[in-house]
Backbone as a chain_set.jsonl record, in Angstrom:
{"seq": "XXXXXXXXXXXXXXXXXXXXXXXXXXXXXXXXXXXXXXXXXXXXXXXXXXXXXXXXXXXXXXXXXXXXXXXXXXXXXXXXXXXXXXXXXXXXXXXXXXXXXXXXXXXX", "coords": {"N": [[24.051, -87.696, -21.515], [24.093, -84.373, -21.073], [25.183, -84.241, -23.174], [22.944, -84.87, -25.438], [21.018, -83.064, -24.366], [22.409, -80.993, -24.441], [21.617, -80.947, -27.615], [19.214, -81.397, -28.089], [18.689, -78.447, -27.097], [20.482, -77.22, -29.545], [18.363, -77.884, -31.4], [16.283, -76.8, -30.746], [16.5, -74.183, -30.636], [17.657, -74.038, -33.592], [15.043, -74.257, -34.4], [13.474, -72.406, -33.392], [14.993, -70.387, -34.561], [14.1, -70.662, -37.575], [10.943, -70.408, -36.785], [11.311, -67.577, -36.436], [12.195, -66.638, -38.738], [10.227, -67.273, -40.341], [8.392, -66.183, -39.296], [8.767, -63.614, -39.779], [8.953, -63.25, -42.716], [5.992, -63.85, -43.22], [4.673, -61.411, -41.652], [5.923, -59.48, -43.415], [4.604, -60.11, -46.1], [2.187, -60.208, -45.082], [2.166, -56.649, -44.978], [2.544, -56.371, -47.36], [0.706, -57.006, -48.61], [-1.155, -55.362, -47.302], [-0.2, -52.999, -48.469], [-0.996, -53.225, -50.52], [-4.027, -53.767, -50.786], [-4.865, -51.5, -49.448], [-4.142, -49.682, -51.542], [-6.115, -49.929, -53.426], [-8.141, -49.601, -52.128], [-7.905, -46.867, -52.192], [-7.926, -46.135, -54.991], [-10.362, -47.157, -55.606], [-11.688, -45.335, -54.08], [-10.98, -42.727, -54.993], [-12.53, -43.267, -57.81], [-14.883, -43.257, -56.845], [-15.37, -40.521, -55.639], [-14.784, -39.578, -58.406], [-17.027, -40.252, -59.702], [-18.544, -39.207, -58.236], [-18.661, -36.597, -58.34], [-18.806, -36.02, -60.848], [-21.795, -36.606, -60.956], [-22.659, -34.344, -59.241], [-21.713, -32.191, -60.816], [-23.311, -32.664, -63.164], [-26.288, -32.124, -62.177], [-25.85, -29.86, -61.483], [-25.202, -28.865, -64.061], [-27.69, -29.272, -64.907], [-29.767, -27.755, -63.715], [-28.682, -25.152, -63.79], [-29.183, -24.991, -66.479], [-31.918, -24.933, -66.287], [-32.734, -22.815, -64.988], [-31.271, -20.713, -67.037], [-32.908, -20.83, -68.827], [-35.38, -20.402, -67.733], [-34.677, -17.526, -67.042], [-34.042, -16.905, -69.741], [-36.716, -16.591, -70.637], [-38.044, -14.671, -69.312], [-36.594, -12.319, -70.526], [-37.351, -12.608, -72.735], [-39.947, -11.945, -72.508], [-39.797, -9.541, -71.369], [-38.574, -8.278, -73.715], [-40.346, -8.234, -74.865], [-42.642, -6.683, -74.537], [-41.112, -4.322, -74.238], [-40.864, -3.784, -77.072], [-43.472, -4.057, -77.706], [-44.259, -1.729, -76.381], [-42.383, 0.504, -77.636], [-43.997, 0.507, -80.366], [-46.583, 1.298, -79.915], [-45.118, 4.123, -78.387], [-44.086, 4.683, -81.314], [-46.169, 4.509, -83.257], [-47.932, 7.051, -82.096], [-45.405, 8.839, -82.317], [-45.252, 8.934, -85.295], [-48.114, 9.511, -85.67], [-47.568, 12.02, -84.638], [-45.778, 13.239, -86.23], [-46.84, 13.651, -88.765], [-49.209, 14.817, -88.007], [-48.228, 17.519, -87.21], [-46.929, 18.159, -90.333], [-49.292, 17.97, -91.797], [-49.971, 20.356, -90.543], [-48.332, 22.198, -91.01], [-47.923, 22.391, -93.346], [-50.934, 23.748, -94.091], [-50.565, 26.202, -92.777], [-49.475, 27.107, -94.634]], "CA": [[22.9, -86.913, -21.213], [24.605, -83.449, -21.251], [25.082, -84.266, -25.217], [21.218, -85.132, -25.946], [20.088, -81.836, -24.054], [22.932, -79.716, -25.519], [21.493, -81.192, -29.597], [17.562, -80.816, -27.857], [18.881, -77.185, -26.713], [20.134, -76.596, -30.557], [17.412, -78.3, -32.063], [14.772, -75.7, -30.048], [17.501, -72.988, -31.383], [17.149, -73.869, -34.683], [13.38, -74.421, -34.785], [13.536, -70.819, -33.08], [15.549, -69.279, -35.484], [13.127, -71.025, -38.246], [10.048, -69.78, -36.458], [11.688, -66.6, -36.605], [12.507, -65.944, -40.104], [8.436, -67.61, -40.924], [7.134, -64.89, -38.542], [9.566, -62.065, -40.492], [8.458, -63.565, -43.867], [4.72, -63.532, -42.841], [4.753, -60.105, -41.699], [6.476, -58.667, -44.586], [3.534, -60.635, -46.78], [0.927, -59.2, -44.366], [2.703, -55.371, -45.111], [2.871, -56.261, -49.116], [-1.242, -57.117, -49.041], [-2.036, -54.359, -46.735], [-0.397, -52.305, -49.175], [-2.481, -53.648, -51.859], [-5.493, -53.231, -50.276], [-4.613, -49.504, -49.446], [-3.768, -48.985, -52.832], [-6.604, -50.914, -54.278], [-9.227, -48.649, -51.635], [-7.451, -45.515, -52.651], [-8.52, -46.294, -56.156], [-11.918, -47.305, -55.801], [-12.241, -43.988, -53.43], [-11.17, -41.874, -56.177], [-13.241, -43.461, -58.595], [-16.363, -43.446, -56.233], [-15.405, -39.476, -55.796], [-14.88, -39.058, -59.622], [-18.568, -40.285, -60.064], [-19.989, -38.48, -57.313], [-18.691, -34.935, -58.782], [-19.899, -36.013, -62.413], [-23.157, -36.42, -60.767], [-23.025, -33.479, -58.84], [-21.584, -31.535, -61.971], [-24.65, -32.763, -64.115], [-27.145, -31.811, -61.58], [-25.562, -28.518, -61.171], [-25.757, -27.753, -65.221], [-29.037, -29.718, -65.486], [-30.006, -26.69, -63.144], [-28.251, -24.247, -64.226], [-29.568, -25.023, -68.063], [-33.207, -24.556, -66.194], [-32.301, -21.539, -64.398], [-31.293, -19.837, -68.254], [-34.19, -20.773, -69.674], [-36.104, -18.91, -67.042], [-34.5, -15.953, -67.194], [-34.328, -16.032, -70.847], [-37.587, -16.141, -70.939], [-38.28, -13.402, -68.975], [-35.871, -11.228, -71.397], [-38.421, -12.506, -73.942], [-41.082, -11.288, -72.231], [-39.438, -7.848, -71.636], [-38.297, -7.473, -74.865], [-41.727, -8.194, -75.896], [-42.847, -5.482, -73.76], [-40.556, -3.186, -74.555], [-41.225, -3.934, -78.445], [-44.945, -3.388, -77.638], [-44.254, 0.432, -75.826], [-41.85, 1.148, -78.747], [-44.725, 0.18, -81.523], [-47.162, 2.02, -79.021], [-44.792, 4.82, -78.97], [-43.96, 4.47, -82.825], [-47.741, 4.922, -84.323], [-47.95, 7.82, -81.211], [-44.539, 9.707, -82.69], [-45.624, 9.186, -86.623], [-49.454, 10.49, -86.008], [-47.394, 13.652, -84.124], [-45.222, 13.397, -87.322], [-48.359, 13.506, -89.54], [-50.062, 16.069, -87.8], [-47.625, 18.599, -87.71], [-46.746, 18.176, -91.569], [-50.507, 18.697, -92.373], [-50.18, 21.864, -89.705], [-47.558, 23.317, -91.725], [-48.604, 22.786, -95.071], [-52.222, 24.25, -93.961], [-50.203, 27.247, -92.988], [-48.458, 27.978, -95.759]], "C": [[23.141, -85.441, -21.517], [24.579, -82.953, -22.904], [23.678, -84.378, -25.715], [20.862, -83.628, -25.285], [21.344, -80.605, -24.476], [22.243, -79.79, -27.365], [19.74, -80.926, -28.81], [17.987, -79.261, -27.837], [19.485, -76.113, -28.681], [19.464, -77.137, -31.448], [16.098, -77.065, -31.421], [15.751, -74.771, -30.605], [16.961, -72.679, -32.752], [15.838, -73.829, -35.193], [13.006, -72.686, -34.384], [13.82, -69.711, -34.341], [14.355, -69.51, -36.987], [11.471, -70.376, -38.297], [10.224, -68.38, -37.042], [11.111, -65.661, -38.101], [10.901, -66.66, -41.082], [7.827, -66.531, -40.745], [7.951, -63.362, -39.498], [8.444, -61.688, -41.836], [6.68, -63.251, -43.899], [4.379, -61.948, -42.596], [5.006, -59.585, -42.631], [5.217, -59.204, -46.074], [2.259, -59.592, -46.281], [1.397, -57.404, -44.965], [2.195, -55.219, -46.607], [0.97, -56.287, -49.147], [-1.843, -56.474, -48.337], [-1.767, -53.296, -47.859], [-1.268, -52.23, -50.479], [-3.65, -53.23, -51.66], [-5.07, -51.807, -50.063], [-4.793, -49.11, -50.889], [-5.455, -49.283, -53.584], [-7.78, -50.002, -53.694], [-8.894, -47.463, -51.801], [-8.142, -45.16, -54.349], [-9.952, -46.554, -56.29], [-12.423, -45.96, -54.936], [-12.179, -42.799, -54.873], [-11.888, -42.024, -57.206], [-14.75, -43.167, -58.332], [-16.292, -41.323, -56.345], [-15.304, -39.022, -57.232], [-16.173, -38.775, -60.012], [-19.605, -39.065, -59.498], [-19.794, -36.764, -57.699], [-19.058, -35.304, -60.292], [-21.12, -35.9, -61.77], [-23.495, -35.107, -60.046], [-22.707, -32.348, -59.865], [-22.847, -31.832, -62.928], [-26.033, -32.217, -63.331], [-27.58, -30.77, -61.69], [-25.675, -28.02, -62.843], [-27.12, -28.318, -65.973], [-29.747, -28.198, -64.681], [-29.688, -24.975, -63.159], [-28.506, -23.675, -65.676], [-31.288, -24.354, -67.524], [-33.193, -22.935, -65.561], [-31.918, -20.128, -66.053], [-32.638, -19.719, -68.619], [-35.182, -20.047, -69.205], [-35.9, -17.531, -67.45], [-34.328, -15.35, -68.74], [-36.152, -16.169, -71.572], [-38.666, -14.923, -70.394], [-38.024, -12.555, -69.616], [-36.746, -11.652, -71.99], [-39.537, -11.762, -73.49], [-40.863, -9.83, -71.987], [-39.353, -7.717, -72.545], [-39.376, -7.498, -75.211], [-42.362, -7.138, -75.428], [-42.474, -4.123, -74.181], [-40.796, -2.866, -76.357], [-42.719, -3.246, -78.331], [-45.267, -1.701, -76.978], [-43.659, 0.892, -77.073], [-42.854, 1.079, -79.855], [-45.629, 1.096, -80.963], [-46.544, 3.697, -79.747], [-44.149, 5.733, -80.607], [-44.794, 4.746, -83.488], [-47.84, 6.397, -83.172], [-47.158, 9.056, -82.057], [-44.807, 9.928, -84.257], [-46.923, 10.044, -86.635], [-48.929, 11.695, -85.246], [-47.003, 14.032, -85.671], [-46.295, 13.962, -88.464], [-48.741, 14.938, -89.307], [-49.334, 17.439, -87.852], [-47.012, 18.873, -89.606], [-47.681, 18.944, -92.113], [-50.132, 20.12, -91.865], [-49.388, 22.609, -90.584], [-47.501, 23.235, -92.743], [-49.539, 23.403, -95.008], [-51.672, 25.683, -93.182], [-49.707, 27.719, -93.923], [-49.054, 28.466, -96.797]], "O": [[22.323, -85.05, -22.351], [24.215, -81.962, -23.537], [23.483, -83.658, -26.695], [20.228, -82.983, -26.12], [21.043, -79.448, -24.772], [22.384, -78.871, -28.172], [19.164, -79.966, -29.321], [17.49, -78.702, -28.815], [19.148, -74.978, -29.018], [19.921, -76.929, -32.572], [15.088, -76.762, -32.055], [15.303, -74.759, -31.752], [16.25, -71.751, -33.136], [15.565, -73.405, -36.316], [12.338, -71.943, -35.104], [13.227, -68.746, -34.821], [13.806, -68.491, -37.406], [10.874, -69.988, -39.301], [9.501, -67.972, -37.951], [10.319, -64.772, -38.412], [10.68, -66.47, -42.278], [7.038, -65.937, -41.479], [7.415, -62.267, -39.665], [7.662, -60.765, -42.066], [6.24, -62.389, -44.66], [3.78, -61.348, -43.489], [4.037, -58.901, -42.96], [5.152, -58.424, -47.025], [1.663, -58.659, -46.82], [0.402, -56.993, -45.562], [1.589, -54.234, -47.03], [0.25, -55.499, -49.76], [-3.065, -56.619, -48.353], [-2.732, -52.67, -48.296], [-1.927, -51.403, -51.109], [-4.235, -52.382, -52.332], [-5.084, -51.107, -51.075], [-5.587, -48.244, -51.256], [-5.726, -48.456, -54.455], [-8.518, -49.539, -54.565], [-9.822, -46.719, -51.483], [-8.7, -44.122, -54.706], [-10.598, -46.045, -57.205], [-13.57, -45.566, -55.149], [-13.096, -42.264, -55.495], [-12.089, -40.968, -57.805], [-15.615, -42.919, -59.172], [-17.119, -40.783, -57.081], [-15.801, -37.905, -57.375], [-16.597, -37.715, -60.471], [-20.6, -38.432, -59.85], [-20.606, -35.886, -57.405], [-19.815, -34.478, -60.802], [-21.668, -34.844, -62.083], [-24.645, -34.705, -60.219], [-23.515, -31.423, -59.793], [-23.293, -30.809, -63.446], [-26.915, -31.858, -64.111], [-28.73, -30.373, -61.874], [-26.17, -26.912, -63.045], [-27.547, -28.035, -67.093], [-30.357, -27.54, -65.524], [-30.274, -23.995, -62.7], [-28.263, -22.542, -66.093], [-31.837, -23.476, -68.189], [-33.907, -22.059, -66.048], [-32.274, -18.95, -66.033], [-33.329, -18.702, -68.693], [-35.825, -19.228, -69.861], [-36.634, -16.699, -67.983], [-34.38, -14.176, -69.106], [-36.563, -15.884, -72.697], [-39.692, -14.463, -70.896], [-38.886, -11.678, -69.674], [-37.558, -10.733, -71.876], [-40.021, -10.91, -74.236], [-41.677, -8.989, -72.369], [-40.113, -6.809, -72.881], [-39.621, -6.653, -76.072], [-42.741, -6.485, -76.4], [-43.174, -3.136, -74.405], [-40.88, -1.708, -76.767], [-43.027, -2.142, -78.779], [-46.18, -0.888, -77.119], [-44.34, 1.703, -77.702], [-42.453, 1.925, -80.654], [-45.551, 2.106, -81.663], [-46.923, 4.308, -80.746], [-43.902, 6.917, -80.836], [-44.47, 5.316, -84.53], [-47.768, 7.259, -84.048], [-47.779, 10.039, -82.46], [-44.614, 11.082, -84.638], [-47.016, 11.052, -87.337], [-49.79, 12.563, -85.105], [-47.634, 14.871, -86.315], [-46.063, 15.119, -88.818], [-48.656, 15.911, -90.057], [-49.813, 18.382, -88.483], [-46.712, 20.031, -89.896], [-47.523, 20.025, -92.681], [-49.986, 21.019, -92.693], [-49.801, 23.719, -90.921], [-46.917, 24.148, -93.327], [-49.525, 24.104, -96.02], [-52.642, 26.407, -92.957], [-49.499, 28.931, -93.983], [-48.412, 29.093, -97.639]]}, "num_chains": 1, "name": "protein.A"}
């Protein structure tokens, strides 16, 4: 009797130690496919953030392209402005030009 429950006593030993080195093995599996997954959501994060600053980069020079075009068309419209005072002042400074020429030929 002593002999049957000393070979039951290392038969539960060895099934122990067995258990054991399943539950190690398991764990160290579980560790290897968490790191995967980490790795694997690290990558699809950066990819999801790559997108989301292209889209916020296109937004920003789809807006920034409308934002020129405004203001260069304002400079068009000044310069056109300023073109139209200078032509203004231009026929203005020639008929002074003019008139004093005659004036001082009709003195002389």
């Amino acid at each position: 009797m002593a002999l049957e429950i000393l070979k039951t006593i290392q038969q539960v030993e060895a099934e122990g130690e067995d258990l054991y080195k399943q539950s190690l093995e398991a764990a160290r599996e579980l560790v290897k496919e968490t790191d995967r997954e980490v790795e694997q959501m690290a990558v699809k994060m950066q990819q999801e953030a790559q997108k989301d600053a292209e889209a916020k980069f296109a937004l920003a020079e789809k807006e920034a392209e409308t934002e020129i075009q405004t203001i260069m068309q304002a400079n068009e419209a000044e310069c056109d402005r300023i073109r139209g005072m200078a032509k203004s002042n231009m026929d203005e400074a020639a008929g002074m030009i003019v008139e004093r020429i005659v004036k001082s030929l009709g003195n002389h």
